[in-house]
N, C-alpha and C positions, 0 to 999 in steps of 0.2 A: 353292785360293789365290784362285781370281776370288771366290767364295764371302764369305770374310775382306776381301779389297777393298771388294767391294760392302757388307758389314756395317758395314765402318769408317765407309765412303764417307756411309752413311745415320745413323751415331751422331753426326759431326763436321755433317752438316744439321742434327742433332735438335738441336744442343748451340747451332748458330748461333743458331736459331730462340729456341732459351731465352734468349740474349744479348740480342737484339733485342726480345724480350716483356717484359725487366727492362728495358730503358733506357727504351721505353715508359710502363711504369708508372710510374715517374722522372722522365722528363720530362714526364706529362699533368698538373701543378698546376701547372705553369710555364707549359703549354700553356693550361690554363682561364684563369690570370693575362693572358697576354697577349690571347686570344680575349675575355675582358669589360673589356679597355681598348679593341680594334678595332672589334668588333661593333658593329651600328647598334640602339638603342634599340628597342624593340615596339609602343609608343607612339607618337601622333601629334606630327609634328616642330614643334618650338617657336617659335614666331611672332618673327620678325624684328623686331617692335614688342616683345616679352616680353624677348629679346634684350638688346635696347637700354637698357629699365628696368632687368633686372638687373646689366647692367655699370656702372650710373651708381649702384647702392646701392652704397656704401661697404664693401670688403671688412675685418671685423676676425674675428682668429683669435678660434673660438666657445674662452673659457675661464671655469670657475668658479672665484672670486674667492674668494682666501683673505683672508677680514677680518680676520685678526688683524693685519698691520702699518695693518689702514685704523682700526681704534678704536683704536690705540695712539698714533695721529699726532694725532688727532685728539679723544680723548677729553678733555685738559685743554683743549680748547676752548668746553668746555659746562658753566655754571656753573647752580648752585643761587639760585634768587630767593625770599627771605623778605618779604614786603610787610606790613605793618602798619600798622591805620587804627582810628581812633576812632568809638564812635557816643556818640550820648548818650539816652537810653532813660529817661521818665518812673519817680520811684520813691515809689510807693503806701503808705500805711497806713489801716488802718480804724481807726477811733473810733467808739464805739457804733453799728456797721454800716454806717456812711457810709465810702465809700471817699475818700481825700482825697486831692490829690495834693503830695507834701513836696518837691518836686523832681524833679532830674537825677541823675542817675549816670552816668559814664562807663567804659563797656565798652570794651577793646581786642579787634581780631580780625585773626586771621593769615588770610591765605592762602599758599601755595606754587607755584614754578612753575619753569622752565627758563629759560634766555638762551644764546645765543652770543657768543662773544667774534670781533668782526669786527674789530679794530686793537690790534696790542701796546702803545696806550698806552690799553687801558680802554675803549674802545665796543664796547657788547654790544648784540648787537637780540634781543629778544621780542617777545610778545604784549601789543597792548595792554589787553587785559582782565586778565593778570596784574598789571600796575602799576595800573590804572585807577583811581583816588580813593586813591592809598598816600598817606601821608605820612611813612609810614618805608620807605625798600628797604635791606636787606642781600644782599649775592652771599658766598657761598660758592666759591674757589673747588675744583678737586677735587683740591688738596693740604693743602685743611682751610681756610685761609686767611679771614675772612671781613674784607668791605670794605664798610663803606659805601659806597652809589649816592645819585645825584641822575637825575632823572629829564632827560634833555635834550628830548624830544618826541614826541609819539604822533598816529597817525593813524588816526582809524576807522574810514576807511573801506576798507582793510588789514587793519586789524585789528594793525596793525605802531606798534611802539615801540622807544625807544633809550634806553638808562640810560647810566651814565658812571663808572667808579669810578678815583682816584687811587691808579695804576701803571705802572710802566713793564717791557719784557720779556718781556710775557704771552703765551702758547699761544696762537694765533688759527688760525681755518678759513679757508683763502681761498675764494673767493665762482668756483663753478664756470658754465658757460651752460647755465641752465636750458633752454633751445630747444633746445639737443642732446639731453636725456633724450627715451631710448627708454621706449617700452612694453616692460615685460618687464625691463628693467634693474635689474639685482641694488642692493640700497640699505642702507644702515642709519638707525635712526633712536637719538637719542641724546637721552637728560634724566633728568629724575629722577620717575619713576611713583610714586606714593603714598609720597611721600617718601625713597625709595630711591636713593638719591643713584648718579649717573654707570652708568645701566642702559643695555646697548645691546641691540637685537636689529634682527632683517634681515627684510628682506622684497624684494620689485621694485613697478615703479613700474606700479600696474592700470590708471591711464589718466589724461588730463591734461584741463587746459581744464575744470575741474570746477564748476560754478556752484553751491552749495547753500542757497542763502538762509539764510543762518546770521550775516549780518553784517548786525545790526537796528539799530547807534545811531549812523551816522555823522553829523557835523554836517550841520546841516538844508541846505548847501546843495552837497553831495555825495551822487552816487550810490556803495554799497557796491559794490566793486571786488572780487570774485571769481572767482579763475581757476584753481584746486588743482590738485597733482599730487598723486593718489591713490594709497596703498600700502598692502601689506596687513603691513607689517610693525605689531608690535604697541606701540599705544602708549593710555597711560590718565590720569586724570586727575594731574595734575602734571610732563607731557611738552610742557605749552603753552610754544612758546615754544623747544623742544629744537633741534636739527640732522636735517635728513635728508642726507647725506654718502652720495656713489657713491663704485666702487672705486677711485676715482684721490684722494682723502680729501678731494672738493672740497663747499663748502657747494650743494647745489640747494634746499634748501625752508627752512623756516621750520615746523616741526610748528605744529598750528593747532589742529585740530578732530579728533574722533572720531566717528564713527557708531558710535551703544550703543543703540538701541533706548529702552526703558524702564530701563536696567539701572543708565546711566550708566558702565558701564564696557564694554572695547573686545569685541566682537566680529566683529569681522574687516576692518576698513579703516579707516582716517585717510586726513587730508588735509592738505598743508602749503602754503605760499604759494611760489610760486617764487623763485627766488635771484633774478634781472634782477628784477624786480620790487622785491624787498625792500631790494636796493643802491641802486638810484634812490631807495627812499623813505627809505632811510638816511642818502643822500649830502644827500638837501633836509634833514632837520630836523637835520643838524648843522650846515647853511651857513645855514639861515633859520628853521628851527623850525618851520616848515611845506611840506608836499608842494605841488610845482609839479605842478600835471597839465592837461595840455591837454586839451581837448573837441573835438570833430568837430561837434555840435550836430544830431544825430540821434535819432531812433527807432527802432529797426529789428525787423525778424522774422523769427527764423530760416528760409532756405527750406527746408522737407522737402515730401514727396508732395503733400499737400493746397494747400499754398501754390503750390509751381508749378502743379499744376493751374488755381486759379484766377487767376493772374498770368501765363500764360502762358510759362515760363520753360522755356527749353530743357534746363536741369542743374536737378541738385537740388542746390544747392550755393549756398553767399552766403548776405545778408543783405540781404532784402528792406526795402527805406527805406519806411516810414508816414510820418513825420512829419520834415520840414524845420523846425528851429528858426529864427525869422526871426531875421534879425541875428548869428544863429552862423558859426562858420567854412565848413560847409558851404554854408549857404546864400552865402555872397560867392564860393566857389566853383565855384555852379554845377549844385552836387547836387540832383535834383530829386526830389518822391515817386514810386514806381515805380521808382528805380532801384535796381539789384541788385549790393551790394558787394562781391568779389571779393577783394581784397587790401588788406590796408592796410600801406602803408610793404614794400611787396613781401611779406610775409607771407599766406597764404590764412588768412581769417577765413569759419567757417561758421558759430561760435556766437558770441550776444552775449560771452560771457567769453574768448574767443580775442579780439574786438574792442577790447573793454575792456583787458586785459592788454598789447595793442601798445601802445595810446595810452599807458598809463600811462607806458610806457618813455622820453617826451617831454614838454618844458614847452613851457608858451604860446610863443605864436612862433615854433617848429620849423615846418617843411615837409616834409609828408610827401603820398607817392603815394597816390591811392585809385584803385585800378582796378575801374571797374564797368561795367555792362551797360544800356544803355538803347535799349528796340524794337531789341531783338535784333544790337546793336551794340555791340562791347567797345571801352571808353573812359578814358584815365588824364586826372585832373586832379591839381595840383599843389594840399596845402589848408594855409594859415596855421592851425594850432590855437589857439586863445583860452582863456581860464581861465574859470573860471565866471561870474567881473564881464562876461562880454565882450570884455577886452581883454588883452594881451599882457604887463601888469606882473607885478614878482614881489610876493607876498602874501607878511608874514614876519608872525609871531606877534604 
């Protein structure tokens, strides 16, 4: 009997033990879960200055963007430009081997291109080398529609233009802040590539503040204004002039240019003009026909390695001042050569095209902050910007 006891006694342990070994196993994922929320990292502990930077980035939930509602909202916003111009071309005959010349003839020739509709009654902006010398624009828009344009005014040194067609109602993009595009931000770019009318495709934004010397005929007494946001979405020749639209179906660029090698067509980046930028120059040649843009009345050079080395600069950062213009805004306030620009209008400017692109954002007359560095001294002056005559008036066509 003790025998049977004991036997039991040690079956009802074994049984316990089995109970205890399954709740175990049961509860160790529960266990692992809570043990990799508690446990302290292996890693060296993150700097209280790291800290700090990371809580002040903007948290936004990481999602990728379903573009079908962003080309839908957005698509009749981008119309088709048919321009047509005249040449007139000497017309030859020979008479016993003499070549003679019997006249003119007049040739017509098209070109093609992109526009945005920026107001439902009819103001579209493009490029001004797709309208440049027209004397006929037609808009197509992308429910077939075609409308005579008038050109209202162009700016070269932008490279930006405004046409006008009589309508009311129209699809329009509204004009999103370019200063907010991130690197890496998913985009779409929108026009009509080799004639293909209302083409979209996608890309993200590979880097801003783009300077490419590609803007060669502004009038003689402006310098060419380039500042791009570069994408690698794909765009070809008859995208000039298209929309580059983020996911929220706001206008950021202005499609501009392609880098194509020798090929002339796209192999792997564009660039478009920024929206701030393109609204200011949109807003002047509809109110005066010409861009108001202030000057600072500087020269400047990039600082990188070599430059502070010899300048003695404590950062590699700024814009090293060459040359004070006498009689410029700068110089009445104070800015001297050697000084090192820092900010402008509170903005950090390190390339000339980040520098250039603030200013643009302002007419003569504005007041804006320049924060720079002189023997090793950070200093803010206040500068009256001037137009290129020198002085403060507005210039209209």
């Amino acid at each position: 009997m003790k025998k049977i006891k004991k036997l039991t006694k040690l079956i009802n342990l074994y049984n316990m033990k089995k109970i205890a070994l399954a709740v175990a196993v049961a509860l160790f994922p529960m266990m692992q879960s809570c043990n990799a929320q508690t446990e302290k990292p292996s890693s060296q502990p993150i700097s209280n200055a790291a800290v700090q930077q990371s809580n002040n980035v903007p948290r936004r939930p990481l999602q990728i963007a379903d573009f079908t509602d962003v080309a839908a909202a957005t698509i009749d916003g981008v119309v088709h430009i048919k321009t047509e111009m005249t040449q007139l071309t000497p017309l030859y005959q020979s008479f016993f081997g003499f070549i003679i010349q019997q006249g003119v003839q007049r040739q017509v020739y098209s070109a093609y291109g992109s526009g945005v509709i920026v107001t439902s009654d009819g103001y579209i902006l493009t490029n001004n080398h797709v309208v440049q010398d027209a004397e006929r624009i037609t808009v197509t828009l992308n429910d077939r529609r075609e409308l005579p344009a008038k050109l209202v005014g162009t700016d070269p040194a932008t490279d930006l233009a405004v046409i006008k067609v009589e309508s009311n109602g129209l699809t329009y993009i509204p004009f999103g802040n370019s200063d907010m595009v991130r690197v890496g931000e998913p985009v779409l770019a929108i026009g009509n590539p080799f004639n293909l009318t209302s083409t979209v495709t996608s890309g993200i934004i590979s880097a801003k503040a783009r300077n490419m010397h590609i803007i060669d005929n502004p009038r003689s007494n402006e310098t060419p204004l380039e500042s791009f946001l570069q994408t690698d979405a794909a765009v070809n020749s008859g995208n000039s002039g298209g929309a580059l639209v983020n996911s929220r179906a706001e206008l950021i660029g202005i499609v501009t240019a392609i880098a194509s090698g020798n090929s002339g067509n796209y192999i792997g980046y564009s660039f478009a003009i920024p929206a701030n930028l393109a609204m200011k120059v949109a807003g002047d040649l509809q109110h005066y026909g010409y861009v108001q843009r202030g000057y600072l009345g500087v020269q400047v050079t990039e600082v990188d390695a070599n430059v502070a080395r010899q300048t003695g600069a404590r950062d590699v950062k700024g814009l090293y001042v060459a040359v004070v213009n006498k009689g410029g805004a700068a110089d009445h306030a104070g800015l001297r050569q050697g000084d090192i620009i820092l900010r402008v209008a509170g903005k950090e400017v390190n390339t000339f095209a980040e520098m250039m692109e603030e200013l643009g954002l302002f007419n003569p007359g504005d007041e804006v902050d320049v924060d720079y560095v002189r023997d090793s001294h950070s200093n803010t002056v206040r500068v009256k910007l001037l137009n290129y005559k020198g002085n403060t008036d507005i210039i209209r066509k």
